[in-house]
Backbone bond lengths (Angstrom), bond angles and torsions (degrees), N, CA, C in turn:
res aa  C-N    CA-C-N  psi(-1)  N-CA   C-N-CA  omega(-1)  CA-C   N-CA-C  phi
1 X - - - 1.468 - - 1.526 110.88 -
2 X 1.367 118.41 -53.04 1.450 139.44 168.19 2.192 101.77 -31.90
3 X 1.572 116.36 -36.85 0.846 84.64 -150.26 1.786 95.00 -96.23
4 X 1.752 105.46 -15.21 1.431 121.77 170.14 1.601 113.87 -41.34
5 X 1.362 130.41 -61.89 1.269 152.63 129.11 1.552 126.57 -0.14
6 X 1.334 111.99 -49.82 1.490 145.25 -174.53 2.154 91.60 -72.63
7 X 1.636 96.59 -63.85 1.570 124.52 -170.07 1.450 98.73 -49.62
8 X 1.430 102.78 -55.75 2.004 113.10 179.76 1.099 105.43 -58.61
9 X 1.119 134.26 -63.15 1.770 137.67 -176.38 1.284 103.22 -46.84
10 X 1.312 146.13 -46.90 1.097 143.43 -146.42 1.898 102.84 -94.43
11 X 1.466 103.85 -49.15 1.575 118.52 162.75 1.920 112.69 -37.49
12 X 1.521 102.70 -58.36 1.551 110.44 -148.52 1.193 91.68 -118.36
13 X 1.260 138.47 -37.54 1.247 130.36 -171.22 1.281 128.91 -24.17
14 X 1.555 126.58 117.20 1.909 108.69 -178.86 1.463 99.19 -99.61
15 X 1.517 109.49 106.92 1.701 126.84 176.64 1.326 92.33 -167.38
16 X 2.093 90.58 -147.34 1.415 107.58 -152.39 1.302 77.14 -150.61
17 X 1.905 119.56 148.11 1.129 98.20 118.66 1.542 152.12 -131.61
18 X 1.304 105.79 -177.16 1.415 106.57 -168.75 1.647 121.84 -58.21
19 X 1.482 108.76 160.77 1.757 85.21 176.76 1.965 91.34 -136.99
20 X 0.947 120.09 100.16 1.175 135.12 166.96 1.543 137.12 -88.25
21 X 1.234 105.43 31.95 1.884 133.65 -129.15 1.919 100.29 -126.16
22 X 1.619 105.65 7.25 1.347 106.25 -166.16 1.830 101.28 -56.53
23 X 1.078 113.37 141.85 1.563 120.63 178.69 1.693 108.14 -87.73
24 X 1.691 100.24 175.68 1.620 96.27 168.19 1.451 111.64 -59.93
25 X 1.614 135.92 -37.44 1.126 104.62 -167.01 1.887 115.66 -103.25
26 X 1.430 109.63 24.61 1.185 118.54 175.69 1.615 110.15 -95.81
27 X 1.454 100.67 -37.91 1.560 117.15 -166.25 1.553 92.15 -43.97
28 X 1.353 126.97 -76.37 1.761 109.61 -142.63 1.266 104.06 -64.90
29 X 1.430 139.74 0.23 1.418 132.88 -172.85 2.200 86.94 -93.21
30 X 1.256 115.67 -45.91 1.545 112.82 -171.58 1.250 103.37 -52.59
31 X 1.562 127.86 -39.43 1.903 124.94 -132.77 1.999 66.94 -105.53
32 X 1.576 130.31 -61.28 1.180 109.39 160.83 1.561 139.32 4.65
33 X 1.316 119.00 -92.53 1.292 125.43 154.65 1.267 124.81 -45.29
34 X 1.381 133.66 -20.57 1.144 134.23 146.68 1.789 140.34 -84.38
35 X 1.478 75.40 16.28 2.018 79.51 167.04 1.128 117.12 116.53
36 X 1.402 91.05 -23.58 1.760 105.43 -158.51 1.618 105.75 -104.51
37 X 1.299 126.32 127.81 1.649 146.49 -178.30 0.931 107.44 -102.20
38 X 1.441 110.57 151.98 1.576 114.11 -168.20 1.624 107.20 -67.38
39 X 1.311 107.36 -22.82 1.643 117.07 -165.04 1.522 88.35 -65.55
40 X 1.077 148.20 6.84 1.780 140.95 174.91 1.395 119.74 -100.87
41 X 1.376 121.85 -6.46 1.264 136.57 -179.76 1.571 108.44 -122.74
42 X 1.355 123.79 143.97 1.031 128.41 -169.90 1.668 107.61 -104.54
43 X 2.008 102.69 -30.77 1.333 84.63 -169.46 2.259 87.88 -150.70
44 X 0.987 110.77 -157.43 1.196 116.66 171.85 1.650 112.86 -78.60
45 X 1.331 133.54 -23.34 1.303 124.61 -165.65 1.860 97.01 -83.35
46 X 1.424 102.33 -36.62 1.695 120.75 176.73 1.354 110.21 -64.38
47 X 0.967 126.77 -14.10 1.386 140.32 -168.50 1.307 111.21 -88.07
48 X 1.617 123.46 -66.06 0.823 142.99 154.91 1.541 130.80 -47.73
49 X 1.496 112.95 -28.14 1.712 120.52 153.19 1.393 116.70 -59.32
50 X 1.397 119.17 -26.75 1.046 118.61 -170.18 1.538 120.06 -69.88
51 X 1.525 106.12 -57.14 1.112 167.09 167.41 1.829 86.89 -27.19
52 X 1.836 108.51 -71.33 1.198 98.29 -172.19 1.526 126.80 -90.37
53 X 1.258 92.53 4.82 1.732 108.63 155.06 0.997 104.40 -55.09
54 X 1.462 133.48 -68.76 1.560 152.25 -144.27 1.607 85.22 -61.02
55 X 1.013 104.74 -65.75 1.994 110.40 -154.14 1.572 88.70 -71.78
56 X 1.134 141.07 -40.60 1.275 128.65 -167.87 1.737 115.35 -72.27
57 X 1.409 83.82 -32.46 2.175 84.22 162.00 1.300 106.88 -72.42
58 X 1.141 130.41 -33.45 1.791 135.58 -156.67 1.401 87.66 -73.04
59 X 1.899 130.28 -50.24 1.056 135.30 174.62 1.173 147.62 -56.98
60 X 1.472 119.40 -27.14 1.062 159.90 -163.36 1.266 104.80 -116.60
61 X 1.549 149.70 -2.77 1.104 148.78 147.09 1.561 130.87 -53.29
62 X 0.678 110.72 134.29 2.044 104.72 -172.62 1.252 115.33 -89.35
63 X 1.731 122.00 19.86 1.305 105.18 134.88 1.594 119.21 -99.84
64 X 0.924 126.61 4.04 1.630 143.09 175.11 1.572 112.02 -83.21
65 X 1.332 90.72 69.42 1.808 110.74 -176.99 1.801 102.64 -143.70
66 X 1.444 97.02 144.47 1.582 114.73 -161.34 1.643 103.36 -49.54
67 X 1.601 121.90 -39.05 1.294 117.66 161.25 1.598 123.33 -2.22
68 X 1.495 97.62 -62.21 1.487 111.15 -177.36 1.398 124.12 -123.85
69 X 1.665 110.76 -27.16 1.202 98.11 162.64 1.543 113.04 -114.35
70 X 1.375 95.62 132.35 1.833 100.18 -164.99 1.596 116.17 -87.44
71 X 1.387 88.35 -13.38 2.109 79.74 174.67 1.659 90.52 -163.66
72 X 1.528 123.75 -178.79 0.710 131.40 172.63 1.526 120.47 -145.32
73 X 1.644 143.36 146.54 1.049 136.44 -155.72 1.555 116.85 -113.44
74 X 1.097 153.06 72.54 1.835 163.29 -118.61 1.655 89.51 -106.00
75 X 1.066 93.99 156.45 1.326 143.23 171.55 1.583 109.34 -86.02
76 X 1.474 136.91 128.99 1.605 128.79 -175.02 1.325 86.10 -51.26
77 X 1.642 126.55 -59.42 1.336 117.01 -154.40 1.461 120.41 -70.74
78 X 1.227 125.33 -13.17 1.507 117.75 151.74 1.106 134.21 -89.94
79 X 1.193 116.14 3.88 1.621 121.79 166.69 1.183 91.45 -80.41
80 X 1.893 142.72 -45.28 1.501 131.78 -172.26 1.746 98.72 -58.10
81 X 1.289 120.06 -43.18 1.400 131.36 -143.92 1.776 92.82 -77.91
82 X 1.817 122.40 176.46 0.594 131.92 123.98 1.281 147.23 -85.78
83 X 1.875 121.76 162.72 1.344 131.37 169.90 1.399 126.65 -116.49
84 X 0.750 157.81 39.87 1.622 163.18 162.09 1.778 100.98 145.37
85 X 0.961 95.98 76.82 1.831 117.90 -168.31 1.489 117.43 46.57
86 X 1.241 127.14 6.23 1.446 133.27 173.82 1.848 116.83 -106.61
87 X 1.358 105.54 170.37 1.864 89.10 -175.74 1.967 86.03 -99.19
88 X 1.125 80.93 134.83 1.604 113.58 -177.72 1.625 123.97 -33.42
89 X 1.627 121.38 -17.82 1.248 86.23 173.49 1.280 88.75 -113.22
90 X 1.300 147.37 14.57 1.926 136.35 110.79 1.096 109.91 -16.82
91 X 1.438 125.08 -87.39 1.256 127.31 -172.11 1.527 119.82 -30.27
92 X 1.177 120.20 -57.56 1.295 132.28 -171.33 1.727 111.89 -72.77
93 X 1.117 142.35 -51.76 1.144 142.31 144.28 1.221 126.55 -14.53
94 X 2.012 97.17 -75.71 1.380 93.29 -175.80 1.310 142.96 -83.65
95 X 1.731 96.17 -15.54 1.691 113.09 -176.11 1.777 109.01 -102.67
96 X 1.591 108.13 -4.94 1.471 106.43 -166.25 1.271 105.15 -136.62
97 X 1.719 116.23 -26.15 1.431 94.15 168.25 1.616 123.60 101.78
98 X 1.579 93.17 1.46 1.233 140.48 -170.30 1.509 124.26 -83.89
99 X 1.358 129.41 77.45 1.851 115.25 -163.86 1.676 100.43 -80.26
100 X 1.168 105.71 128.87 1.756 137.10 -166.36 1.298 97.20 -69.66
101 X 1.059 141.43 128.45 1.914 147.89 134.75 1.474 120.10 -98.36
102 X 0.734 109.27 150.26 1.789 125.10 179.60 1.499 107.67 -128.90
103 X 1.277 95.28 131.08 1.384 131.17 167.51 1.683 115.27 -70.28
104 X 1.346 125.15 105.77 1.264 141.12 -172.44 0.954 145.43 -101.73
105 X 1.535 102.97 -21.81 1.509 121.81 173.31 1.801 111.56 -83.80
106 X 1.246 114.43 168.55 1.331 141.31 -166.69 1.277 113.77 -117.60
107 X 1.129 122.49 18.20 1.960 134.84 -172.73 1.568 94.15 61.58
108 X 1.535 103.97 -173.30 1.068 128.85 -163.54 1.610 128.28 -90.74
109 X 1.001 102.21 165.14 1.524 105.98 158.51 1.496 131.19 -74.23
110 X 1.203 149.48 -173.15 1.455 136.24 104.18 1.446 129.26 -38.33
111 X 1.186 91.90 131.27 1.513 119.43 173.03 1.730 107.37 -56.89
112 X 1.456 92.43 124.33 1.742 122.80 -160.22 1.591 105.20 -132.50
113 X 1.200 125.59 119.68 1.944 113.42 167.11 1.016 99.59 39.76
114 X 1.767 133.33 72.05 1.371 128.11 158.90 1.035 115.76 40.74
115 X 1.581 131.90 32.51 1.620 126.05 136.07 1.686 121.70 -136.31
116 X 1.314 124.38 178.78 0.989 134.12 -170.68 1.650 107.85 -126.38
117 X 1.718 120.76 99.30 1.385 116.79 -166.66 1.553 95.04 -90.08
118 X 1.349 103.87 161.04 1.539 133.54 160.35 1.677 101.65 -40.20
119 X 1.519 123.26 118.24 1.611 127.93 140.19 1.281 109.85 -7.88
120 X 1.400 144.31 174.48 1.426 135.97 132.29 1.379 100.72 -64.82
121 X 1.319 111.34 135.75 1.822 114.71 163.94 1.587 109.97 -82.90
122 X 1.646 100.22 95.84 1.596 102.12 163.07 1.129 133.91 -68.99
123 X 1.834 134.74 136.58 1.454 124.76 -157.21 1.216 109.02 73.88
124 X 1.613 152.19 10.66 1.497 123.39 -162.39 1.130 117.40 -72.96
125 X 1.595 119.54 -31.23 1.459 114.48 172.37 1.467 122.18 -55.83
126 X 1.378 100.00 -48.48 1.691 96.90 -169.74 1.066 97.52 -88.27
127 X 1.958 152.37 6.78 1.309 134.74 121.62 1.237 122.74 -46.76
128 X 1.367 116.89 -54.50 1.360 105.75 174.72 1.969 125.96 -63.22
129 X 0.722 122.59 -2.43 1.481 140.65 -160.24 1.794 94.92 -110.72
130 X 1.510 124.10 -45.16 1.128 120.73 173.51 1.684 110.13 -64.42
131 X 1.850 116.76 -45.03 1.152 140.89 169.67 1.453 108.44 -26.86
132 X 1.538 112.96 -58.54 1.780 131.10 -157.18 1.970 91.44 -72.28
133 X 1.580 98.04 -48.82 1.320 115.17 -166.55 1.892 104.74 -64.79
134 X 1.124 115.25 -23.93 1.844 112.82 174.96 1.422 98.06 -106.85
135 X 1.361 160.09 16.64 1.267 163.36 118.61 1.160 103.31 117.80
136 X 1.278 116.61 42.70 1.666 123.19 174.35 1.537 106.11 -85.32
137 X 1.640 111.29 121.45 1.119 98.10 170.57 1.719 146.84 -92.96
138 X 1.513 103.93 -1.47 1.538 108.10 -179.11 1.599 89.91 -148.46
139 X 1.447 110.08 -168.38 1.243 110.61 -157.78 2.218 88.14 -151.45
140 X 1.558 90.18 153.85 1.426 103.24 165.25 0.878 143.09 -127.70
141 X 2.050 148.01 105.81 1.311 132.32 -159.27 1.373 93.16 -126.47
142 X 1.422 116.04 152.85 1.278 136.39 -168.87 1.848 97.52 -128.59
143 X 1.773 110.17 125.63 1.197 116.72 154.42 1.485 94.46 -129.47
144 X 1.809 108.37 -174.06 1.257 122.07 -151.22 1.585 108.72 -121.95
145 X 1.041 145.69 140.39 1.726 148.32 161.09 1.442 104.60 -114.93
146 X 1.715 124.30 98.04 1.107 124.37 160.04 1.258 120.75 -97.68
147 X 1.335 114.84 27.71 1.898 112.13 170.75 1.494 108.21 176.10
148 X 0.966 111.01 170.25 1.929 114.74 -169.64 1.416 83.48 -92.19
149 X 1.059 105.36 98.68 2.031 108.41 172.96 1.897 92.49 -134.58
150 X 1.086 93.98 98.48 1.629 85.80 -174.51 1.903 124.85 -65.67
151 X 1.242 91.58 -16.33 1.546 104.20 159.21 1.740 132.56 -63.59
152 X 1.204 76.98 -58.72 1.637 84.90 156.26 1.625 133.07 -101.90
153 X 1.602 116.71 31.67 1.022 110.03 132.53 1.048 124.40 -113.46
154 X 1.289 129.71 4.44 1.789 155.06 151.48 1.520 99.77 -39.22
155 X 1.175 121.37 -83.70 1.246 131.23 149.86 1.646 133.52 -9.77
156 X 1.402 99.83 -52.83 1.389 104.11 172.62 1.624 117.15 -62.24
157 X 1.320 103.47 -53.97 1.400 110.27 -174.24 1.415 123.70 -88.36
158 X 1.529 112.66 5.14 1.326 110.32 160.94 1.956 90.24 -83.38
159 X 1.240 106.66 -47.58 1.805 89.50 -158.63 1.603 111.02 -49.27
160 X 1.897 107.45 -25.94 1.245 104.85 179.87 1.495 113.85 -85.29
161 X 1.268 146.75 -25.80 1.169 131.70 150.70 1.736 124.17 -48.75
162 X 1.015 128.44 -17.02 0.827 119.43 -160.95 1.637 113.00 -106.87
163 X 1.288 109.37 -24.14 1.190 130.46 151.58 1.439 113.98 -41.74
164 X 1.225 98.01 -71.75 1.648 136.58 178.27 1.963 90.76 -33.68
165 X 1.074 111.41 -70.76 1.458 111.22 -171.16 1.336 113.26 -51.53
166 X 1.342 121.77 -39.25 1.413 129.55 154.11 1.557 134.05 -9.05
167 X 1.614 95.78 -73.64 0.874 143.87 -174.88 1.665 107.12 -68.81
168 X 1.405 134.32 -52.53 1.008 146.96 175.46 1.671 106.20 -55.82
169 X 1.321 108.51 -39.76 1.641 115.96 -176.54 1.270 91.00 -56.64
170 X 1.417 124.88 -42.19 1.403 103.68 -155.27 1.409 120.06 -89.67
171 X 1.776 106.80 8.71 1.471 126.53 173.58 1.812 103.51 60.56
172 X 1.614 89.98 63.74 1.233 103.60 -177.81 1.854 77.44 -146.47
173 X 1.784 114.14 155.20 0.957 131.88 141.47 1.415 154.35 -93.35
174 X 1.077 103.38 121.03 1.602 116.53 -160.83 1.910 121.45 -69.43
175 X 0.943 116.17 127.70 1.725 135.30 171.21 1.352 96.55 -85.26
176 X 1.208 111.60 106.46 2.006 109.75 177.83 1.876 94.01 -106.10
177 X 1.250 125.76 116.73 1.411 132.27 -145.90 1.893 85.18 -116.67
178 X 0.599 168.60 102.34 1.778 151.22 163.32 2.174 101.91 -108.87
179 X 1.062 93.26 51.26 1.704 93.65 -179.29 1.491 139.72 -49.44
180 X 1.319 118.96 111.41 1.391 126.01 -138.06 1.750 87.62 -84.51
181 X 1.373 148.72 102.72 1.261 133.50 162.09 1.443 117.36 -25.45
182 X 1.835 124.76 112.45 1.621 125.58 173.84 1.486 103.52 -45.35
183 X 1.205 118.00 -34.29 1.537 115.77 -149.84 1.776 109.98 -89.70
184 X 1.196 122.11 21.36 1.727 116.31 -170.12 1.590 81.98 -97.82
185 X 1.069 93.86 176.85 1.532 137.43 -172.19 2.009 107.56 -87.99
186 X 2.021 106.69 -42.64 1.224 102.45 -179.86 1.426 107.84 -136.09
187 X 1.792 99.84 75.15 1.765 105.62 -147.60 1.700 77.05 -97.83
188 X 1.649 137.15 -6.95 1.639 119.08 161.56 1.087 107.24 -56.22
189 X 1.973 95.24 -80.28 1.438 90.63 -175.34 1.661 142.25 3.94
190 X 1.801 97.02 -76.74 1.108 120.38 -179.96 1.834 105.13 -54.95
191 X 1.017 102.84 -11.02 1.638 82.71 -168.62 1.357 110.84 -120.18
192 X 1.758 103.83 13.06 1.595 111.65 157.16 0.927 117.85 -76.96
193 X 1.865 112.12 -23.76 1.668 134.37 -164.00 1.430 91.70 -64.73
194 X 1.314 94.46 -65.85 1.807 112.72 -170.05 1.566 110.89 -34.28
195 X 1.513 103.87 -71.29 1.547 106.33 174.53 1.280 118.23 -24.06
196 X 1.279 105.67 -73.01 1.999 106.95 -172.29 1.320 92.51 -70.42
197 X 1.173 155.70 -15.00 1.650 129.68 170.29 1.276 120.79 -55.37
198 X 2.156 93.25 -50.51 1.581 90.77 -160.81 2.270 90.51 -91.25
199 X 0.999 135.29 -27.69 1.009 100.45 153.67 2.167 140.89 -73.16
200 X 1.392 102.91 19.69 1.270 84.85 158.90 1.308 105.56 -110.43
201 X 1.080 131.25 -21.98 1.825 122.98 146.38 1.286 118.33 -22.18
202 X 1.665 119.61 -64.96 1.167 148.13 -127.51 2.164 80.28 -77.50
203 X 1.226 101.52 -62.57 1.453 120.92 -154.27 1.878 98.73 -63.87
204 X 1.364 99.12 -17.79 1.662 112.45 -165.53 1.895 100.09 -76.61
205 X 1.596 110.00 -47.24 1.703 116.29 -163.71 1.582 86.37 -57.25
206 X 1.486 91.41 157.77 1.389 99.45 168.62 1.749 120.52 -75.04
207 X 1.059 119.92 177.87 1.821 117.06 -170.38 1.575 102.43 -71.87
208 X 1.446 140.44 -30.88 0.828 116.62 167.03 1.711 132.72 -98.16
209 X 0.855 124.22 49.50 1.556 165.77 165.96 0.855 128.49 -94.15
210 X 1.307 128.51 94.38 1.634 123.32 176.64 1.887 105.41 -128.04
211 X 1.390 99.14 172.55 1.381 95.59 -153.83 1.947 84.77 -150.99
212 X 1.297 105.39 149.53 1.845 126.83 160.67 1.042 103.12 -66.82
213 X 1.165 137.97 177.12 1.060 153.96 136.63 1.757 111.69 -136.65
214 X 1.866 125.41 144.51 1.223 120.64 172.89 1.450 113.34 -122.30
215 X 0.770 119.94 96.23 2.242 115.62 -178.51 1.457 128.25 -92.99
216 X 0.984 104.86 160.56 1.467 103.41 166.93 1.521 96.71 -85.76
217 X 1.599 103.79 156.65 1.381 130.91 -174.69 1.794 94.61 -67.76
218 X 1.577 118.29 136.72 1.137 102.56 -154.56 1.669 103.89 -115.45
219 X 1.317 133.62 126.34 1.129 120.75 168.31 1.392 154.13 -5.31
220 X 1.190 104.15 -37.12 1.510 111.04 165.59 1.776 95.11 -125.31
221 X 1.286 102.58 138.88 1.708 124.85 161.73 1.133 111.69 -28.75
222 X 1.839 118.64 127.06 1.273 109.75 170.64 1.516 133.92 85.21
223 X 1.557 105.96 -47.04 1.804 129.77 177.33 1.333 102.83 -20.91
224 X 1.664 138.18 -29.10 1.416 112.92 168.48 1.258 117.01 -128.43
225 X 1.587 107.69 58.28 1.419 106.83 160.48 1.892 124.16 -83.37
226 X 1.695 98.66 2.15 1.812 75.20 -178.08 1.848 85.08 -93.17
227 X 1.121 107.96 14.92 1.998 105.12 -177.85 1.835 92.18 -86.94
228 X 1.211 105.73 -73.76 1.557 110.93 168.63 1.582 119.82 -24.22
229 X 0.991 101.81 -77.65 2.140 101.21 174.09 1.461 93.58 -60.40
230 X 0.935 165.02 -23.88 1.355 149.95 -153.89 1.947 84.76 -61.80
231 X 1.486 96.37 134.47 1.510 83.20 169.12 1.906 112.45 -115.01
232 X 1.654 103.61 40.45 1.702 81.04 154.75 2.380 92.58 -121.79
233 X 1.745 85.96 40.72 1.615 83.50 173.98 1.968 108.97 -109.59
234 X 0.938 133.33 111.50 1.444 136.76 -179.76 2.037 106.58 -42.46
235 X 1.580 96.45 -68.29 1.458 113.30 166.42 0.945 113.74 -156.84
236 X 1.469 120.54 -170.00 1.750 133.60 -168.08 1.447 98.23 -154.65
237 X 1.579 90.94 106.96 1.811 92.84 171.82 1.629 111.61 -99.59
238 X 1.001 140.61 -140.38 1.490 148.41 -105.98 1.548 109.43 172.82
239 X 1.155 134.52 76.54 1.447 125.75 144.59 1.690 132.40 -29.55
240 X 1.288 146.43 84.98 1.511 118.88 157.42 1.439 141.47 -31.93
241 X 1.503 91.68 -25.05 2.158 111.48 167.88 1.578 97.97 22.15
242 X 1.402 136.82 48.41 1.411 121.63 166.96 1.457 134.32 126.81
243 X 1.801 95.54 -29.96 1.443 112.86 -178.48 1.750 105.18 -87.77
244 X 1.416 72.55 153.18 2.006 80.89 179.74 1.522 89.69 -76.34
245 X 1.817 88.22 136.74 1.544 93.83 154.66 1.655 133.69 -5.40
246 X 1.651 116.70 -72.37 1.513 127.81 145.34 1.571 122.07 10.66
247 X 1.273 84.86 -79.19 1.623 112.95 -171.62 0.972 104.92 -88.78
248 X 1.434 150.72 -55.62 1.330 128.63 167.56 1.543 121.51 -50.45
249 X 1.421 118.46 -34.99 1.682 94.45 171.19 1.494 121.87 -82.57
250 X 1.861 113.13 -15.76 1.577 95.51 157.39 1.097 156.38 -49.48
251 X 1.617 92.07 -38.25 1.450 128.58 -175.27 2.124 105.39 -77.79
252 X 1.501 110.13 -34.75 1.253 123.54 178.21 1.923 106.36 -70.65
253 X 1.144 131.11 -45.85 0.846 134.55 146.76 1.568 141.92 -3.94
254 X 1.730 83.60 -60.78 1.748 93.06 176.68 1.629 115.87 -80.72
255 X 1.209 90.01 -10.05 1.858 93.82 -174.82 1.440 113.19 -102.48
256 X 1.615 100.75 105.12 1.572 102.36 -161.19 1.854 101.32 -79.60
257 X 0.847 114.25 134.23 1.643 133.13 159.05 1.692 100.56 107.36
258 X 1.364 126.17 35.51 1.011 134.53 -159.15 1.618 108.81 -128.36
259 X 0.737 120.68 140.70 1.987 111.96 178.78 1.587 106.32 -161.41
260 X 1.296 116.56 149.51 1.350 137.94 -146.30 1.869 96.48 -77.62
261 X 1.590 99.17 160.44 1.227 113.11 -179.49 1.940 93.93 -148.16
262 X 1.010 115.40 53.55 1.747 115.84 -178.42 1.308 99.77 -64.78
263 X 1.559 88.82 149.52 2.218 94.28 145.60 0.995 101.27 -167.55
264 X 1.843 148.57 18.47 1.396 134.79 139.94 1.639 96.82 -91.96
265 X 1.145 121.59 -29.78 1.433 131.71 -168.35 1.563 104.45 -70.15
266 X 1.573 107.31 -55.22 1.358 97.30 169.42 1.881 131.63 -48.20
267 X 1.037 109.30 -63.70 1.300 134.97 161.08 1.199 129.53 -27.49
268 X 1.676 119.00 -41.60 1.238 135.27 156.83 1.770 125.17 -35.98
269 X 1.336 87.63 121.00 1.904 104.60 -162.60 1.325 109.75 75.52
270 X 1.323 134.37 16.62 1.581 124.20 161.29 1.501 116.01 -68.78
271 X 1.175 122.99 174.96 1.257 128.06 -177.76 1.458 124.90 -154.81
272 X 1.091 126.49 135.35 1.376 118.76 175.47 1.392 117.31 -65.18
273 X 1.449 96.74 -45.49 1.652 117.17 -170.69 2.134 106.89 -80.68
274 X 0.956 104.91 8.01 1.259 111.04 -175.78 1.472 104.78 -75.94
275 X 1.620 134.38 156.83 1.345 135.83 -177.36 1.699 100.69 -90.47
276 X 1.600 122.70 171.96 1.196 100.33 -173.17 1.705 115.78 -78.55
277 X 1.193 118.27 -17.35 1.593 146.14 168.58 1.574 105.60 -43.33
278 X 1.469 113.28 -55.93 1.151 121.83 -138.85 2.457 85.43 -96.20
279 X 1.335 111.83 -49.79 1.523 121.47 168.47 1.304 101.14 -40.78
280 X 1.411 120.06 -65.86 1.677 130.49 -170.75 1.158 117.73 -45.02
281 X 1.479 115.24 -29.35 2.259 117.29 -174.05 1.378 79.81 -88.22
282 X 1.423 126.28 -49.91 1.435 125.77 -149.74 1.787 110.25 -55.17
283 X 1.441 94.10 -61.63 1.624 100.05 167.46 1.573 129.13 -58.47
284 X 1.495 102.04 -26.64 1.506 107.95 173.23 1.110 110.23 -76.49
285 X 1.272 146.40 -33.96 1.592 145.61 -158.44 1.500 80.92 -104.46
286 X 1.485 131.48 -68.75 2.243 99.46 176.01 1.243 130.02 -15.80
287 X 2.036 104.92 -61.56 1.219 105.71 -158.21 1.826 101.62 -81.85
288 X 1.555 106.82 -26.58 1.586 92.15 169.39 1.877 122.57 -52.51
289 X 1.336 111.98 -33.73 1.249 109.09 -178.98 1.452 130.52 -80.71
290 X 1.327 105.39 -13.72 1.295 104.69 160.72 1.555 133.45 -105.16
291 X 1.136 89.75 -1.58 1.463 99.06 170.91 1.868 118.13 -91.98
292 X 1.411 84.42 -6.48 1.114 107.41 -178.70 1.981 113.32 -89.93
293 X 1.331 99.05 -33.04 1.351 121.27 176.24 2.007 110.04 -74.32
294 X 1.470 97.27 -27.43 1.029 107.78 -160.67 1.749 122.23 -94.09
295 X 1.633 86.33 -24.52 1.928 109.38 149.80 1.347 125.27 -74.62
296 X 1.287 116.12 -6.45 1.293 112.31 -161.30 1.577 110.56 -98.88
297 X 1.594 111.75 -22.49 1.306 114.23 -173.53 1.717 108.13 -68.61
């Protein structure tokens, strides 16, 4: 029933969600912006304590309730870890209201025909199978689009469907991530490519099949609403990929049926050194604004 419930929230829900999913080689730039220098960790296991401090205050805050934020996106190592004495995507469910995702991918490749494919994901079954087993309900992989190379974003989104089908066996739901870099020169282009990729995928699953999708905010207004109505698509969230907070919820805004998936954006103005009073408005007035950005489309 829990996961029927989980399925609705994620469909209708008016929020955002969270992306708490920073990897080993994202982490020292996150705990960075949050106060924290590498000179405070001695090694990678310290690193990563830190790390799940950070998200476990972000979590554990009392505006970080399903109200507004409708799911949230983990890290393998905080799905092992706990959050307010329970293992974390417990915590989040049951005390916050929160539907759990996991992060699945293994970083990237080298850059090939203007994209960047998915690692092979080693273990995915028996990750995903541990995943089902801590009550996580969907999952997240991130590849890369650095240029309108229609080959290689052909490429991209077969590796991510196909994954994706994987993943579905294991009656888990899939985050299909194919992230267009803000910063190219022909970042439309590329994201006309994208469109007809992931809808000739889209039109291919069978009718009872549905699938996430995660994007970058797309150049022109709107550009993936026949992805959005597609109905074997659940929803379509929102990358920050770069923009300040600011600008990513303006830009989120204009794209109606669209809602945010931050995690430098979220994070932005946190603090280590902050009191717990002073973190608590901070995170509450974030997550009000993008959830706020995120109703509006």
């Amino acid at each position: 029933m829990s996961r029927q419930k989980q399925a609705q929230q994620m469909r209708t829900g008016k929020g955002f969600i969270a992306a708490l999913d920073q990897s080993g080689g994202s982490t020292p730039k996150a705990l960075g912006l949050y106060g924290i220098g590498a000179n405070a960790y001695a090694n990678d296991a310290e690193m990563f304590q830190l790390i799940h401090a950070m998200r476990a205050r972000i979590a554990t805050a009392p505006a970080f309730t399903g109200d507004k934020v409708i799911g949230a996106i983990l890290f393998e190592r905080t799905m092992n870890e706990e959050i307010g004495g329970k293992p974390s995507a417990q915590y989040l469910w049951e005390d916050r209201g929160v539907v759990p995702f996991l992060k699945v991918d293994q970083g990237l490749q080298d850059a090939s025909e203007g994209v960047k494919l998915m690692k092979p994901i080693a273990g995915l079954d028996a990750l995903l199978k541990r995943a089902n087993e801590a009550g996580i309900f969907g999952t997240k992989m991130r590849s890369v689009i650095d240029a309108a190379s229609r080959p290689g974003i052909a490429a991209n989104v077969d590796q991510q469907f196909a994954i994706a089908g994987q993943i579905l066996d294991q009656g888990l739901m899939p985050i299909i991530e194919p992230e267009v870099t803000i910063s190219i020169a022909d970042k439309a282009a590329a994201e006309d490519i994208l469109r007809d990729e992931l809808l000739r995928h889209l039109d291919a699953l069978p009718a009872d099949r549905q699938v996430m999708l995660k994007l970058t905010l797309p150049s022109a207004d709107n550009h993936y609403l026949p992805v959005i109505d597609h109905p074997n698509v659940m929803r379509v969230v929102a990358l920050s990929g770069g923009y300040s907070r600011d600008e990513a919820n303006a830009l989120l805004a204009k794209n109606k049926g669209m809602i945010a998936s931050f995690s430098r954006a979220l994070s932005e103005g946190l603090s280590a050194q902050q009191d717990d009073a002073d973190f608590n408005r901070t995170i509450a007035a974030t997550i009000k604004s993008i959830c706020d950005a995120s109703n509006a489309g």
